[in-house]
C-alpha positions in Angstrom: 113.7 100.6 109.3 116.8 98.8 108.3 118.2 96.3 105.6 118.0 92.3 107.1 119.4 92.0 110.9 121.0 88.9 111.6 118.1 86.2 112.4 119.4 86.8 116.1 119.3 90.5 116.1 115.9 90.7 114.8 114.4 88.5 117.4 116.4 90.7 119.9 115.3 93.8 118.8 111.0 92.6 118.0 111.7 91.2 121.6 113.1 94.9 123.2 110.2 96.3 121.4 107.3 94.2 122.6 108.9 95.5 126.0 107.8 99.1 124.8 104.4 100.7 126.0 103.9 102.2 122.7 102.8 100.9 119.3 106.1 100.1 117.2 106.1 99.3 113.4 108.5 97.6 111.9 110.2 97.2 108.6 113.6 95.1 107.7 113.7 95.2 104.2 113.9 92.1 102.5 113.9 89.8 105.7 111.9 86.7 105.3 108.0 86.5 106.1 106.7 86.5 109.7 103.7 86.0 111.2 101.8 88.8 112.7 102.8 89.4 116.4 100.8 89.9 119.6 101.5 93.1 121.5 102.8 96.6 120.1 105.1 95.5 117.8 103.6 95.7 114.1 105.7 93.9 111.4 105.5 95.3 107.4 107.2 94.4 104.3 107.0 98.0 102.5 108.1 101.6 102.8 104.1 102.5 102.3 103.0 99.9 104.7 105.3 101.5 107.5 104.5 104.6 106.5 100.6 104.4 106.8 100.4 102.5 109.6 102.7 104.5 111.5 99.7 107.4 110.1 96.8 104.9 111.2 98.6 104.1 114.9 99.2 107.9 115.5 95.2 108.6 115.1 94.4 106.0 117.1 92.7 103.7 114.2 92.5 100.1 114.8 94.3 97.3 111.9 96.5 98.0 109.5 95.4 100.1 106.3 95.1 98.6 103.2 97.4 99.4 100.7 97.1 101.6 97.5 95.9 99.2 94.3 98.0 99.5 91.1 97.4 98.3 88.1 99.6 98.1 84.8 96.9 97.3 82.2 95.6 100.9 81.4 97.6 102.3 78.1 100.1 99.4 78.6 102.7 100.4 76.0 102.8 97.9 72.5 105.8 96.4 73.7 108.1 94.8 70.7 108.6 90.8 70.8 111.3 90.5 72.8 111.2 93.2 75.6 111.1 91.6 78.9 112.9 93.2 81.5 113.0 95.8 84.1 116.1 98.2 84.9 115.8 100.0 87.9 118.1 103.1 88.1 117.9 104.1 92.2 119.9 107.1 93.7 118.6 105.7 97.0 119.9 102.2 98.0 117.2 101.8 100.6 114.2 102.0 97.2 116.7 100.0 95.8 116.6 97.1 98.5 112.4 97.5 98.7 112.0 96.7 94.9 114.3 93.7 95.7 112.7 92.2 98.2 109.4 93.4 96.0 110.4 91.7 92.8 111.9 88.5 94.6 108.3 88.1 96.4 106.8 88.1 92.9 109.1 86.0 91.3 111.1 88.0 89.2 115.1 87.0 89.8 117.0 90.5 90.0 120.6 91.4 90.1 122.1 94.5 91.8 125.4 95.6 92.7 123.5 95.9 96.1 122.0 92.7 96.2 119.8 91.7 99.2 120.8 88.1 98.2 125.0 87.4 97.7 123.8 85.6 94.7 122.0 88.2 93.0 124.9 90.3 93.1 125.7 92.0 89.4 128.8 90.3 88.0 129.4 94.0 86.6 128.0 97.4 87.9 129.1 99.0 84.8 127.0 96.2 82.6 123.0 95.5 83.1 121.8 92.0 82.7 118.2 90.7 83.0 115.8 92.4 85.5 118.9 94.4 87.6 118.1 97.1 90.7 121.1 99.5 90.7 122.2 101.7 94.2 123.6 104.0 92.2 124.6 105.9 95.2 126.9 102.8 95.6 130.5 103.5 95.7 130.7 101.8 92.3 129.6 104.7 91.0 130.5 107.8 93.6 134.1 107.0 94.2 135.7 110.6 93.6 132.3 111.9 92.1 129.1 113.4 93.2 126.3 111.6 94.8 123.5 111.1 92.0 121.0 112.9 94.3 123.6 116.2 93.8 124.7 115.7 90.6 122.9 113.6 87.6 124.7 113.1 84.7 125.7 109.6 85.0 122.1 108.3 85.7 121.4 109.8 82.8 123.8 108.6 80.6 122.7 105.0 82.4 119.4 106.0 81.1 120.6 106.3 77.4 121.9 103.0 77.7 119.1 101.2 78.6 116.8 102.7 76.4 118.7 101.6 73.9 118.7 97.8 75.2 116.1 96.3 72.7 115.3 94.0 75.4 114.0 96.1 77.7 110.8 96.7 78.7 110.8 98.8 82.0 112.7 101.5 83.5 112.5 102.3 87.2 113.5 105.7 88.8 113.4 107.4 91.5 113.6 111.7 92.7 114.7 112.7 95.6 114.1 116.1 96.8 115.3 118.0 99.9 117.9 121.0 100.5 121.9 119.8 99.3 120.3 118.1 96.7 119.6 118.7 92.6 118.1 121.8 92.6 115.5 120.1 89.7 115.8 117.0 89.3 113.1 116.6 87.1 114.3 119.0 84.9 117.7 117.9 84.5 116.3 114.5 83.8 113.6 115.4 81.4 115.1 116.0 78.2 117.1 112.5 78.5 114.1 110.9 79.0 112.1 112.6 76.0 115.1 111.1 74.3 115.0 107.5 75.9 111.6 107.5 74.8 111.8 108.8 71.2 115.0 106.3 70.5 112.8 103.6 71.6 110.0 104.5 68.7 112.1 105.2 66.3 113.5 101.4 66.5 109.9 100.2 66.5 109.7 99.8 70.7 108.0 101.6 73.5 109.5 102.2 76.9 107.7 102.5 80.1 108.9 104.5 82.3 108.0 104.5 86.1 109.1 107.1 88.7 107.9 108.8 91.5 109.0 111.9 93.6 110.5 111.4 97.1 109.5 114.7 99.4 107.1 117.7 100.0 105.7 120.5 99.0 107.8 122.8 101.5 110.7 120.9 100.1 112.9 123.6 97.9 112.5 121.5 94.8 108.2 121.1 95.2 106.8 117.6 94.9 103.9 119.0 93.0 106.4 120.8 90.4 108.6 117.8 90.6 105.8 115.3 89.5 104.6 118.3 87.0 107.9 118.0 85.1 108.1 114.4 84.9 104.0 113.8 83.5 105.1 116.2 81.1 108.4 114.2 80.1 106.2 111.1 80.2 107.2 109.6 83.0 104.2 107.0 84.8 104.1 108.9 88.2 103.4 107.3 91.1 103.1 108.1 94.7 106.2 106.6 96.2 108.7 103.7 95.7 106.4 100.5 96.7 104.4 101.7 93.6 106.7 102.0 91.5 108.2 98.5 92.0 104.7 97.0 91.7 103.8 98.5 89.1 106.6 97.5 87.2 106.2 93.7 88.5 102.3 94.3 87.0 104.2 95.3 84.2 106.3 92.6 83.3 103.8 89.9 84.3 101.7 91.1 81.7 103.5 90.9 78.8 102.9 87.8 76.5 106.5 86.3 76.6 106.7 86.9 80.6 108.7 84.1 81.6 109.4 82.0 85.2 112.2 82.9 86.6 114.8 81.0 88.7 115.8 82.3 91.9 119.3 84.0 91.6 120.5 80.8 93.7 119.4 78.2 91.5 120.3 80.5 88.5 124.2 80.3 89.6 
């Protein structure tokens, strides 16, 4: 799995792989459409889809597995006139590049200061505009402080600020478990999104709020715990990062004042 190869890299390296006597899957995040290949080689465009077929190919099953449905319409929040976009707040650039590539596929122009296209790049880090997908892992953010998977306080301050955007509609997160990390996440997230939520209603909007839990139970941390935490907080939980970005585009397309968007290229 990678971010885009060069055009000439990636036929290189589908060609080195056909070459392979086992089954390969592969995934270059936001690279452009292929068709389905003869052989070994199997091509995705998702984080799920490599991860279940690489599950389907190890037992032996034949075609690829279809993916998880989502849908946005149950208890869709009464979203105020007005509130239209999606912020994204990623401690993992690679989730942040998926929901890219996601949201470009479905039409919905986003910016990021790790932009899979030079023209969707955020004029400033610091300063959200439209539907935006932030690495905050980026080192426009961890120069001479913590990762945000060790230490959380400036996603949550990010958090405060976008709740408090009157535009927006949806907020994307992600948690990411594993030893050297938070030791709870979920926790130390929690109470700023109770808040997030309650500033929203109390200026006459609702908030959704999407996230899902990256690891296992023998992870110190514990998904199941993890996921616990954030129901309780009232975070939509889903099972992993290609969710998440879909159900936010579900999201956002149905909202009455959902509106076509340029690409970022024709937007410039």
């Amino acid at each position: 799995m990678s971010k885009p190869p060069a055009r000439s890299v990636l036929d290189s390296l589908i060609t080195q792989a056909q070459t392979l006597g086992k089954p390969v899957v592969v995934l270059f995040l936001g690279a452009p459409a292929q068709a389905a290949l003869s052989g070994p080689v199997r091509l995705v465009h998702t984080l799920e889809a490599a991860a279940t077929t690489a599950v389907a190919l190890a037992r032996g099953e034949a075609g690829a597995p279809q993916a998880a449905s989502v849908s946005a319409n149950a208890n869709l929040p009464d979203f105020a006139p007005g509130q239209r976009y999606i912020r994204a707040l990623y401690s993992g650039g690679t989730f942040c590049a998926e929901a890219q590539a996601i949201w470009r596929d479905e039409g919905i122009r986003t910016l990021s200061n790790a932009p899979l296209d030079p023209a969707c790049e955020l004029e400033n880090a610091l300063k959200s505009e439209g539907h935006c997908a932030l690495d905050l892992g980026d080192d426009a953010f961890t120069v001479g402080r913590p990762h945000p998977m060790i230490d959380c306080s400036q996603r949550i301050e990010r958090l405060g600020e976008e709740a408090r955007d009157p535009a927006v509609a949806v907020i994307v997160m992600d948690f990411v478990l594993g030893y050297g990390g938070h030791a709870d996440p979920a926790g130390a997230h929690a109470p700023a999104i109770v808040d997030a939520l309650r500033t929203a209603r109390s200026e006459g909007r609702e908030l959704a709020i999407v996230g899902f839990v990256c690891g296992t139970e023998d992870d110190p941390q514990r998904l199941s715990a993890q996921r616990k935490r954030l129901e309780e907080a009232g975070v939509r939980v889903v099972q992993g990062s290609t969710q998440a970005a879909r159900v936010a585009a579900r999201i956002i397309a149905a909202l009455p004042a959902a509106e076509a968007m340029p690409s970022c290229a024709s937007a410039k």
